[in-house]
N, C-alpha and C positions, 0 to 999 in steps of 0.2 A: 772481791778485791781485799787483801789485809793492811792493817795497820799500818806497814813500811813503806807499801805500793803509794797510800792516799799519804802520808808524810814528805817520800819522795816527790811524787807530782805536786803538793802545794808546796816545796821548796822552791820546784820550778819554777813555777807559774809568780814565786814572790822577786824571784832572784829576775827574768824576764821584765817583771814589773818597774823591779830600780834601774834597769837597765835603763828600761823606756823615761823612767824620769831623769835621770840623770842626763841620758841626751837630749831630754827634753828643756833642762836647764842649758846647757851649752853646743847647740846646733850650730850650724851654720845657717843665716836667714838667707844669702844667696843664693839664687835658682840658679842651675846652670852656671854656676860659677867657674867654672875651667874650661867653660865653651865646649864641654864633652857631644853635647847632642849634636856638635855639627853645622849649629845655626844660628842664630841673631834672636829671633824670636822663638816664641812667645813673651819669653820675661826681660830681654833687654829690649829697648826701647833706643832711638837714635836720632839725634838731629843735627843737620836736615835731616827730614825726615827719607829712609834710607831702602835703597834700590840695590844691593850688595855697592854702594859707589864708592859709599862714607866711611863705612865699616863689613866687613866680611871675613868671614873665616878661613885661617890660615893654617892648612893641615902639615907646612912645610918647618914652621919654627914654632917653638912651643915649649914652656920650661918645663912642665910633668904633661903626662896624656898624651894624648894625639892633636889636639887643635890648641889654638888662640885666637885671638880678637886680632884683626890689624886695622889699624886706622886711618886715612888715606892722610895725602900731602896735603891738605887742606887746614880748616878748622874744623872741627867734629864734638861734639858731645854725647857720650854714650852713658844712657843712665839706667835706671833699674829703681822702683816703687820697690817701697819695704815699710811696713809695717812696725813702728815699735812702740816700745815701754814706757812708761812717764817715767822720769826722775831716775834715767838705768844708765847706766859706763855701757857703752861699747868698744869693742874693740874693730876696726876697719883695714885690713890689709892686702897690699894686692903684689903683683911683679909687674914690672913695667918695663921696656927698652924701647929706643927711639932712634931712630936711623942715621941722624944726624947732630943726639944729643939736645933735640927741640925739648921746649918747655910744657910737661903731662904733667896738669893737677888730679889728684884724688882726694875725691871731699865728700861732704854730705849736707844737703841742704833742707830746711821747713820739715824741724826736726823739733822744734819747740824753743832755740835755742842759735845763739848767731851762726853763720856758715861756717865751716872749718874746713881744712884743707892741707896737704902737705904736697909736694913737688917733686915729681922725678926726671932728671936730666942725664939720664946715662945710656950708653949704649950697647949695653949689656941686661941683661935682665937685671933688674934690682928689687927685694922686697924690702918694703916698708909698713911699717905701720900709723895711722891715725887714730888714739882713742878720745871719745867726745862722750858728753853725757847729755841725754834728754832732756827736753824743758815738761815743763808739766801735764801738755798737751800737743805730743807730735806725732800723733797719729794721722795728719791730712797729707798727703802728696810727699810723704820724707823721700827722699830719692839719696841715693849712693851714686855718684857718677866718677867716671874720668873726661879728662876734658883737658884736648890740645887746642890751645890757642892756635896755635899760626906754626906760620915752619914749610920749609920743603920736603921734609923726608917725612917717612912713612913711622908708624910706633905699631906697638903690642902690648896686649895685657894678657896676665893669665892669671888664674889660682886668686879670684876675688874669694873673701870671706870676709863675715860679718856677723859678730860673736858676742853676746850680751854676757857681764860679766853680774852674777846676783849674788855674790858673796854676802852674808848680810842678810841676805832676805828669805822668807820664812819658806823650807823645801815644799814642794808639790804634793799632794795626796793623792791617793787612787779613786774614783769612785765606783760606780759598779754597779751599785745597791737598790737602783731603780728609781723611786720618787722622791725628791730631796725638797725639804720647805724653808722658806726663808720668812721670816718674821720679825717684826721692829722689837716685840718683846720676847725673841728667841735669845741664844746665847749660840756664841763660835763655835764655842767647845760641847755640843750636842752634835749627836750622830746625826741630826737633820734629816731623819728618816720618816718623821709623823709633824701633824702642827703643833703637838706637844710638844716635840722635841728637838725644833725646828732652828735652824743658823740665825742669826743675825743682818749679816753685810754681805753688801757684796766684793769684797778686799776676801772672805773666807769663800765665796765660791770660784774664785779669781786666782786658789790655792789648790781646785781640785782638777782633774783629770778626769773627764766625764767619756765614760763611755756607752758604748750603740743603746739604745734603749731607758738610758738614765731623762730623768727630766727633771728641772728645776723651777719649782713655783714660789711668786711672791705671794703676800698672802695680799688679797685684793682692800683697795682702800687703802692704802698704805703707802709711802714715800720711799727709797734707798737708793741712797747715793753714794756714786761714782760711777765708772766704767765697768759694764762687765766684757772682761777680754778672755777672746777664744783662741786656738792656734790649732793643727792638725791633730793632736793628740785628743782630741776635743770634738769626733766624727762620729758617727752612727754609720751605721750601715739599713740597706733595704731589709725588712719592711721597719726598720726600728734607730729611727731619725735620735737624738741628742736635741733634745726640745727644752724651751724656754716660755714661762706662762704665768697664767693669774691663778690663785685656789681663793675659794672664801669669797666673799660679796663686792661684787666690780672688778676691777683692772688696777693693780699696782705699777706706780708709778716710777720710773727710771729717771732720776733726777741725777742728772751730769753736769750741771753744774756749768764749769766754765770749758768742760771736756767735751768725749763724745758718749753716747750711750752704750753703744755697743762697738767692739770691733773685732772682728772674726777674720780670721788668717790662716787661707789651707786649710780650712773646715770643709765637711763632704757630708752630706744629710743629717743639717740643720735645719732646726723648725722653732721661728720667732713668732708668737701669737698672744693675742691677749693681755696688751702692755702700754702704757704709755708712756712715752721718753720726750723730756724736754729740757731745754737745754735755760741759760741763763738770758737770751737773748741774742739777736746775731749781731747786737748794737751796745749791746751791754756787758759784756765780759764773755759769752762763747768765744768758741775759737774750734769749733768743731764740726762732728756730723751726730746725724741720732745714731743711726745704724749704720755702721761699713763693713762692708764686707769686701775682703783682697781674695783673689787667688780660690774662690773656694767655686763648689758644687753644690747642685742637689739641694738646694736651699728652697723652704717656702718661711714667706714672711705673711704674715694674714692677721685683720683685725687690729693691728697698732695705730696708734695716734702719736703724731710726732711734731715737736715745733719749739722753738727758740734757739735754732741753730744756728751756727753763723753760716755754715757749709750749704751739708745736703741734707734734707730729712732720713732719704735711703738712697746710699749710696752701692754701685755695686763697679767694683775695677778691676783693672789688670787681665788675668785670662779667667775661664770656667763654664759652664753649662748647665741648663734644665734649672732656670729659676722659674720662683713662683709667686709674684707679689700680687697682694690683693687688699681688696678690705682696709687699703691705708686714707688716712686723712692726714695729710702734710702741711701744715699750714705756718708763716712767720718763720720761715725757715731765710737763708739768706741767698746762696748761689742757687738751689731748686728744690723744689718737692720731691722728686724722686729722680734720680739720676744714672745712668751706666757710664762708664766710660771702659773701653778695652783699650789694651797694649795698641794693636794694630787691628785692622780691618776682619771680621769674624772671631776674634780671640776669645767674644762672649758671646754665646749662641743659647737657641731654646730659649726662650725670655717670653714670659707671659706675665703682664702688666692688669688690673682686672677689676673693675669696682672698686677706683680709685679716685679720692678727689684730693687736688692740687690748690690748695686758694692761698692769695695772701703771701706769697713769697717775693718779699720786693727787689732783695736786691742782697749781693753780699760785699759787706765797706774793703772789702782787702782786695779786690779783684779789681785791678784799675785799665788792666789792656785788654779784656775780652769782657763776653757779656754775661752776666747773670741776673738771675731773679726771674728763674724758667718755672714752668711748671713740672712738665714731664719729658724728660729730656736723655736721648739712647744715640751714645756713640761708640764707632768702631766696632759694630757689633753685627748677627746674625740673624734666622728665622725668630723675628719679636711679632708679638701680636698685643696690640693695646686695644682692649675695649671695655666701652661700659665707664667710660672715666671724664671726671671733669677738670676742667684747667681754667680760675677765673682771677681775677686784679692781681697777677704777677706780675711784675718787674718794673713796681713804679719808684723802688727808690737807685736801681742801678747807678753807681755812682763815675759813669763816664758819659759822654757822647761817642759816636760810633756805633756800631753792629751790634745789634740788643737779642734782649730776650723773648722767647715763642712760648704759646701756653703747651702746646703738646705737639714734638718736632723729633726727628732723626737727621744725623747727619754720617756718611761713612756707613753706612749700613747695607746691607742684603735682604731680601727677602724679608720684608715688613711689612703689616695689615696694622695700619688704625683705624678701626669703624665703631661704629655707635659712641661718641663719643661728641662731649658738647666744650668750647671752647671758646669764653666770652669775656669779654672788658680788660684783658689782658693791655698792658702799658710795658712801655719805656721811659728814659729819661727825657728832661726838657731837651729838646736837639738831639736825640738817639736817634735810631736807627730803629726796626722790627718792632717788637712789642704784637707779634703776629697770634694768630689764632693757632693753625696747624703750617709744617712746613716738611719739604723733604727736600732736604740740603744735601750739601757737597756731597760727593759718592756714594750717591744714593742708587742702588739697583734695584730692578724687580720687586718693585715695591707700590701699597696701594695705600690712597684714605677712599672710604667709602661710609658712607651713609654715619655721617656725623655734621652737625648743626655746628657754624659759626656767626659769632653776633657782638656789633659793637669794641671790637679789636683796636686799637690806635694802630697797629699795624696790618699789614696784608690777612686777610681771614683764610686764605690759602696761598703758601710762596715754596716757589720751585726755584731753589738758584742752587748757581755753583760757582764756590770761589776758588781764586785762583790758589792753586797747591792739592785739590781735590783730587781724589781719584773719578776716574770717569763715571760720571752721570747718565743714568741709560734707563730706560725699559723701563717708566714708572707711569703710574696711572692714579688720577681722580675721578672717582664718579658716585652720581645720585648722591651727593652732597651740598649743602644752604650755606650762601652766605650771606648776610644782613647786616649792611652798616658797617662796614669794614672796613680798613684803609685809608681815614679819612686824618689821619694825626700828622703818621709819619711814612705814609706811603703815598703811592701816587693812583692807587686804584686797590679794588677786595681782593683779587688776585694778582701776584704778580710776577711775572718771569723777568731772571738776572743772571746773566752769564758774566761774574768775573772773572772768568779763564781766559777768555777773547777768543774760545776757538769753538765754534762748533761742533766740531767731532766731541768735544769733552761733556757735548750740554743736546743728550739726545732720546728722542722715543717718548715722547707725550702721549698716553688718552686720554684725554679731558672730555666727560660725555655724562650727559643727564644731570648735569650740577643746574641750579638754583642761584644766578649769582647778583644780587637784591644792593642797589647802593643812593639812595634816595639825594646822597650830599656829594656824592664825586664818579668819577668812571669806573667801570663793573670789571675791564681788565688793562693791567698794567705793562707793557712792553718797555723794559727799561733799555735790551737793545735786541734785535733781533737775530743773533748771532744763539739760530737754535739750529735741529734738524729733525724733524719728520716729528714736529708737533700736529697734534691732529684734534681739533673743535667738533664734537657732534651732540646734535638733539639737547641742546644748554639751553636757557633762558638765561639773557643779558638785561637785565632792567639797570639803568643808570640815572644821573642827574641829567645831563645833559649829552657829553660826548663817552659815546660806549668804551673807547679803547684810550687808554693812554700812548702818547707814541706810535699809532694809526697798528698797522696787521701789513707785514711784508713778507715773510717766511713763513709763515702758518698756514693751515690751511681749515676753512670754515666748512660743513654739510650740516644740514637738516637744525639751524639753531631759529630761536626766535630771539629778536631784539626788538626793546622799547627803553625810551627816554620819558622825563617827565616835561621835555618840553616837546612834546609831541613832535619830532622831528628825526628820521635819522642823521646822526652826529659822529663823523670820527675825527680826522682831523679839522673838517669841515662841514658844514653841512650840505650835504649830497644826497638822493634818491636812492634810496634803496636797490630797486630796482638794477638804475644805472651802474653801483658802485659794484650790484652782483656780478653783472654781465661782465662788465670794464673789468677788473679783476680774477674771472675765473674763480670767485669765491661763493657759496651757496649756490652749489650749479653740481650735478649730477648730470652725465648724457645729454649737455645743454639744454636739462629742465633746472628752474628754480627748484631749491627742495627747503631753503627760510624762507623765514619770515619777517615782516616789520609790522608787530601789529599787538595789541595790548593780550597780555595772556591771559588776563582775569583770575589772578588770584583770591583766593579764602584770605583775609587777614593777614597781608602782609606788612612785614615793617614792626611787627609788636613783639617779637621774640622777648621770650623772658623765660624760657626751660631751663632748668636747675640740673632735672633728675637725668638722667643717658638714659634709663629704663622705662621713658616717659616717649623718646624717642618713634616717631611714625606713628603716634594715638594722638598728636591735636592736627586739627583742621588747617595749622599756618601751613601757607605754600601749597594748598592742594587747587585744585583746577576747579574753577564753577562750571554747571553745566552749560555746555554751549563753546563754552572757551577755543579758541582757532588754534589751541597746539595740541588739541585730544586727538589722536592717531593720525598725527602730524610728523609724529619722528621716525626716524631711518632704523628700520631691521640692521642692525651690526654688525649679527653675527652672517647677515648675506653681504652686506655692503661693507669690502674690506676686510671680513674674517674678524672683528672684533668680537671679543670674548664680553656679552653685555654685565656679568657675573650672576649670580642668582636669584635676586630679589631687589625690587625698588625701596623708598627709603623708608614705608610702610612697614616693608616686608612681605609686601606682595610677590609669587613665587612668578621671576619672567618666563618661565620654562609655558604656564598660562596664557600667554601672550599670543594675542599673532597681530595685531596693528599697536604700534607704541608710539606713547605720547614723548612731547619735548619735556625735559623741567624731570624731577625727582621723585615725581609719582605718577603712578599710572591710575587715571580718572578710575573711580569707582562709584558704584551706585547702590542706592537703597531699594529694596522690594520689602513690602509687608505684603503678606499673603494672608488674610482672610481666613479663618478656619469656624467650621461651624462644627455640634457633637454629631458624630458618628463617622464616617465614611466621607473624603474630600477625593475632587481629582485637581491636582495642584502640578504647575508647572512652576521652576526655578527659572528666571532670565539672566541672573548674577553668576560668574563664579567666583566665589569667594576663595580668601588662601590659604583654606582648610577645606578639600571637595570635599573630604568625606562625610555620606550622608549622616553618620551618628554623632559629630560633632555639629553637624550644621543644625539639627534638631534637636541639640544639648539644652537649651533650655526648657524644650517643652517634656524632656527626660527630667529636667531638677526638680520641674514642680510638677512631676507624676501626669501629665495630662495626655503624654502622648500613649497612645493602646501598640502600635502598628505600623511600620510603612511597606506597601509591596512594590513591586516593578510589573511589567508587563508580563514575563518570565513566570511570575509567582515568587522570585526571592525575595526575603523580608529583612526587617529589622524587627525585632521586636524583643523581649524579654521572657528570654527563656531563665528563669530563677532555678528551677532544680540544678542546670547546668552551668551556671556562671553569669546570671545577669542578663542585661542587656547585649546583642552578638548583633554584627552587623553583615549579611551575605550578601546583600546587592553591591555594597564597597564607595567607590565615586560619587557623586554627581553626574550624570552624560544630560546634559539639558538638551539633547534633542528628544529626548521623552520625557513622559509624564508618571505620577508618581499616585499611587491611592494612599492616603493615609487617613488614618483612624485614630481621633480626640475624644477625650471625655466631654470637656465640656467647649464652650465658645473661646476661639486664641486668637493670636496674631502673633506669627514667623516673621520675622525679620533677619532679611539674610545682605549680608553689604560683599560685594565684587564688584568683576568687570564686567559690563551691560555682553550680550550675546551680540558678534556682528552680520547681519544683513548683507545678501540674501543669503538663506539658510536650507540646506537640503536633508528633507527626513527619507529615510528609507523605510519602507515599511512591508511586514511579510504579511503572505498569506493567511487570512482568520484576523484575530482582535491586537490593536495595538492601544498603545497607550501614548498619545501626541501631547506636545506642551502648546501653548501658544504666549510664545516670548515676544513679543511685543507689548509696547507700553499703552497701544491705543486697543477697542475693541475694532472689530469689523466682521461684516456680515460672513456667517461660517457657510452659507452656502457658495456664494462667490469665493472662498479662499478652496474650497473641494471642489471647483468647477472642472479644476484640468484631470483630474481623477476621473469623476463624473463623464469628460467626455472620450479617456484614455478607456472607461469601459473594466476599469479593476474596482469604484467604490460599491461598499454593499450599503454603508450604515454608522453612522457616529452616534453617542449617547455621550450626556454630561451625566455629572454626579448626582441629577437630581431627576434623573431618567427621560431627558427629554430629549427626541431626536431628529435626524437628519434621514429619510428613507424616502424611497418610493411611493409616489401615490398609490391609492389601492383603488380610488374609484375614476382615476382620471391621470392622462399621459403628467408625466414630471416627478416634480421633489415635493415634500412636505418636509418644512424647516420647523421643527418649533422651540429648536435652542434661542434662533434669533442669531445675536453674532457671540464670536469667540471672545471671551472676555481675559484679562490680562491676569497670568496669576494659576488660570484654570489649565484644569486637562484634559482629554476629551479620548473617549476610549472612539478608535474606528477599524469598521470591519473593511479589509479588501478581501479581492477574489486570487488576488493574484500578486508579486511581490513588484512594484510599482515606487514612488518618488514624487513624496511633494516637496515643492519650493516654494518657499517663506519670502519675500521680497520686503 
């Protein structure tokens, strides 16, 4: 290539460049401003909230383009979230006509700065302009709207724009350059290419133009304050994200002051990590969020610390997809620890929440007719999955009464999983409302909690409602989840159902099954009306104070649950027999068999919850079954009874696919075996399966500390340690505990393997020549009597133990010569048939 070729192409590529700044200084912030796309949504927004009723597009009348906005005869307010500038001129202008000359404001309001607005009454198109200037922090919820009062005729808008005027202020840079450093003893005017030679502020990275690949580091240990603000120009592409970070010893700190820390607008593979942003207080001069993100994509936020917000910690709104939050700790924030909010219903999708903890968010002082001071909290939005996260003493300074705040909740949502996930001491105000543990609110679909710990909640530890203005509520499920202590402030029991819609149809499709629901001071579940459909009760533990159900059980329907009071009584509206209340009602009754219970479950330590960690989750003993307990393979097969889908695993993480008799309650009883190992050669049987068959894990201990030599099967496949070839290799595979196993130790051990016990009776099949039998049973018994049926079927030849003592033919006299004695628990027992035959284990 010569001299004029590379002059010409970088002419280009400069002359492109100012292009892209230039427009970048005077855009339009309006989405869809001339209603081109056809439709209302994604980026306008409408209230009422809108069914094409209020507002719809009008492909008939329209000042440029093909479409406009029309607004019915009604009142209507039609708005649009916009992102903007501290201390910036805007310019706001729109067309407007009105059918009968009724009165259309256009304005813009929580802009930093009082409402502004101008009027249009004509019935012709008419543009006008509104220009306003920012207040110092209007970056939360700024909206642009129009807005007809009243009126009988119909209006229209068209050709909205919204136009920041930066006359004044210092042009945009390009970046490019790759790794940019920011340092308190840097200077602006360095290329900020190395920590030599590294920026200053963040007002000079708030001047660049960051593009795919570029990253921006503070130098760790270090303070910079103000805002750093993103916008489109400001995007990465795959695999090479526009990242923001810490260099050098610790986490540098985003100090915002009385603003917000970050806010990113129509950004697309962003990556926030390694930072802390705090704000002034959400009591003390905030007025903001840590991080917001509008309008963008492709974002992970990971490892941040965030707190003295008035807002949100991490905010995410409007429309976008494929986030990625994790690793946050949100704390002293005001409206929530972390938050979504979409335009409409789906508009933010892909959403994974993840080793997150929420504490300490009481409340935000500006918010006077709805509720905050949530922990983790996703509206309007799509496939989310929250886990691994905790949510704890939120929402104790909420500054109203009425409908409060939850520690970790969805409302308007699709297709949601919260699981592993712990939720506890969460409040509201004096006389609020909620202050709940977990909840799946108004328009809630196809959505699950599963295996997450609630404890000590002033509100409901789990609540299903729907209020009225919802979209319909359907197809949701809880299961194999604890609730403890729950519901004793501001609710009327730990779990509770609430249909504010009044209609049925709107409040539908319950499985409620395998939950743990523990309430030692009030009732275990809450009917506040029963205006449900096709809610469905199975295999739960209801432990209460005294009366199990708030508002008795009229539309629900109960199978396979256990309940107990602590006044030894059953109690629902009344006290009534168990028994009587099942039969009388058509409730715990399967093919007119009982399939509950009334009767103490025998928990491990109930009542003492005090788990911190999610990751700690299904490893203590609270809420597990003693042995003996009347609800161990007490509960209903699901997935026969009714086609319920039981999901994978109990609250353990025991795998149900293991299963074939299942207990009530969140875990399925397990048991210990220590097996005895002596040096050289053992015949061991496994009674357990544990939720790892595989034999090389199950024998992982006696691999760490080198003792194990060996294990074979019957077959001759081993485990062992082949080192020329790769280690340790495992060809036998499973566990199948209907046989026995030889293994070979150095020296003296003891296995300890924890599952579920084997169930009785048991059928070995056994071939032709030498097998290898377990004997799974916890007691010994005489090994001749357990070969008898063999013995007289005419196929046994011969059993041996591992210490060659055996079970044969007498040689000088009709009969048997036993001198194992009996089969001991634990052991294996090699036997010979003649022929392929079947014993049974009883």
């Amino acid at each position: 290539m010569n001299r004029q070729t590379i002059i010409g192409k970088t002419g280009f590529f400069v002359a492109i460049l100012l292009s892209a700044l230039s427009f970048a200084s005077a855009q339009n912030i309006i989405k869809n401003s001339g209603f081109e796309s056809g439709d209302i949504v994604p980026y306008w927004s409408v209230w009422p909230e809108n069914n094409g009723i209020y507002v719809s597009i009008d492909s008939e009348v329209s000042l440029s383009g093909s479409f406009s906005a029309r607004l019915a005869n009604n009142e209507v307010y039609l708005y649009q979230r916009v992102v903007l500038e501290p201390n910036t001129k805007y310019t706001l202008k729109a067309s407007v006509k009105s059918e009968l000359g009724d009165v259309i404001y256009l304005g813009v309001n929580n802009h930093g700065n009082e409402p502004s607005n101008i009027i249009f009454q004509h019935t012709e198109f008419k543009t006008d302009s509104l220009i306003f200037t920012t207040g110092e922090n209007p970056d939360n919820d700024a909206n642009i709207y129009v807005w007809k009062v009243d009126g009988t005729g119909k209006a229209w808008v068209d050709d909205v724009s919204l136009i920041a005027d930066k006359t004044g202020q210092a042009p945009d840079e390009p970046g490019g350059l790759g790794t940019y450093y920011v340092s308190s003893s840097g200077n602006d005017n360095n290329a900020g290419t190395s920590p030599s030679d590294a920026w200053q502020t963040i007002e000079k990275v708030n001047r660049m133009i960051f593009q795919p690949g570029d990253q921006v580091l503070f130098e760790g240990g270090e303070a910079f304050y103000g805002c750093i603000r993103l916008n489109e120009f400001d995007s990465g592409v795959v695999p090479n994200y526009v990242s923001f970070g810490s260099y050098g010893a610790g986490r540098a700190t985003i100090n915002a002051g009385a603003g917000s820390g970050l806010v990113a607008s129509d950004c697309q593979f962003l990556k926030i990590s390694n930072l802390n942003f705090v704000g002034d207080g959400r009591k003390t001069g905030n007025s903001g969020n840590g991080i917001n993100l509008n309008y963008c994509s492709n974002v992970l936020v990971d490892s941040v610390e965030v707190s003295g917000f008035q807002h949100a910690g991490v905010v995410v709104k409007n429309t976008g997809n494929n986030f990625r939050i994790t690793n946050i700790y949100a704390h002293e924030n005001g409206y929530a620890g972390i938050y979504f909010s979409g335009n409409y219903k789906n508009s933010l999708s892909d959403i994974y929440i993840g080793h997150c903890i929420a504490d300490n968010n009481p409340g935000d002082p500006t918010v006077l007719d709805n509720h905050s001071g949530n922990g983790i909290f996703v509206y309007l939005a799509s496939s989310i999955l929250i886990e691994y996260c905790k949510a704890s003493n939120n929402g104790w300074d909420m500054p109203r009464t009425g409908n409060g705040p939850g520690g970790i909740w969805v409302a308007e949502v699709d297709s949601a999983i919260i699981q592993h996930c712990i939720s506890h001491s969460n409040k509201t105000s004096d006389g609020g409302q909620d202050g709940l543990g977990f909840d799946l609110d108004g328009g809630t679909t196809n959505s699950v909690i599963q295996y997450c710990l609630s404890y000590n909640n002033e509100g409901a530890g789990y609540g299903l409602f729907q209020y009225d203005g919802a979209s319909q509520w359907k197809n949701n499920t809880v299961r194999y989840c604890i609730s403890e202590n729950d519901g004793n402030v501001s609710a009327r029991g730990a779990a509770v159902f609430w249909n504010g819609a009044g209609d049925s149809d709107q409040f539908q499709g319950l499985h409620f099954y395998n939950n743990v629901i523990y309430n030692s001071a009030g009732p275990a579940l809450a009917f506040l009306d029963h205006l449900n459909d096709n809610f469905r009760f199975y295999n739960n533990i209801f432990v209460s104070e005294q009366s199990s159900v708030y508002n008795g059980i009229n539309n629900e329907r109960f199978a396979g649950n256990c309940w107990y009071s602590f006044n030894n009584s059953f109690y629902l509206d009344s006290e009534v027999g168990f028994l009587e209340w099942a039969q009388s009602n058509n409730q715990e009754m399967v093919e007119n068999e009982i399939v509950g219970m009334y009767e103490n479950p025998e928990f491990i330590n109930p009542g003492n919850s005090v788990l911190e960690d999610p990751a700690q989750l299904g490893k203590s003993e609270d809420y597990t079954l003693a042995p003996g307990s009347p609800v161990i393979n007490a509960g209903l097969d699901l997935s026969a009874f009714g086609g319920v889908n039981p999901g994978k695993q109990d609250f353990s993480g025991y795998p149900l696919t293991q299963v074939t008799k299942f207990d009530m309650g969140a875990f399925e009883h397990q048991q210990k075996q220590k097996i005895v190992l002596t040096p050289g050669w053992n015949f061991i049987s496994i009674r357990v399966l544990p939720a790892n068959p595989d034999l090389m894990d199950i024998f992982q201990p006696l691999i760490k500390s080198g003792n194990l030599v060996k294990i074979m099967d019957e077959n001759g496949y081993s485990v062992e340690n082949y080192g020329f070839v790769g280690e340790w290799m495992n060809f036998i595979g499973d566990l199948d505990r209907m046989n026995g196993y030889r293994v070979n130790v150095v020296s003296a051990d003891t296995l300890e393997v924890t599952g579920i016990a084997i169930d009785f009776p048991i059928e070995i099949s056994l071939s032709p020549g030498w097998n290898i039998i377990p004997w799974p049973a916890e007691e010994e018994q005489n090994a001749l009597a357990v070969l008898q049926p063999l013995i007289d079927e005419g196929c046994f030849v011969k059993v041996v133990d591992e210490n060659g003592s055996t079970i044969e033919k007498a040689v000088l006299e009709p009969g048997w010569e036993n001198s194992i004695g009996n089969f001991k628990p634990g052991k294996g027992y090699l036997v010979k048939v003649n022929s392929a035959c079947r014993l049974i284990l009883n």
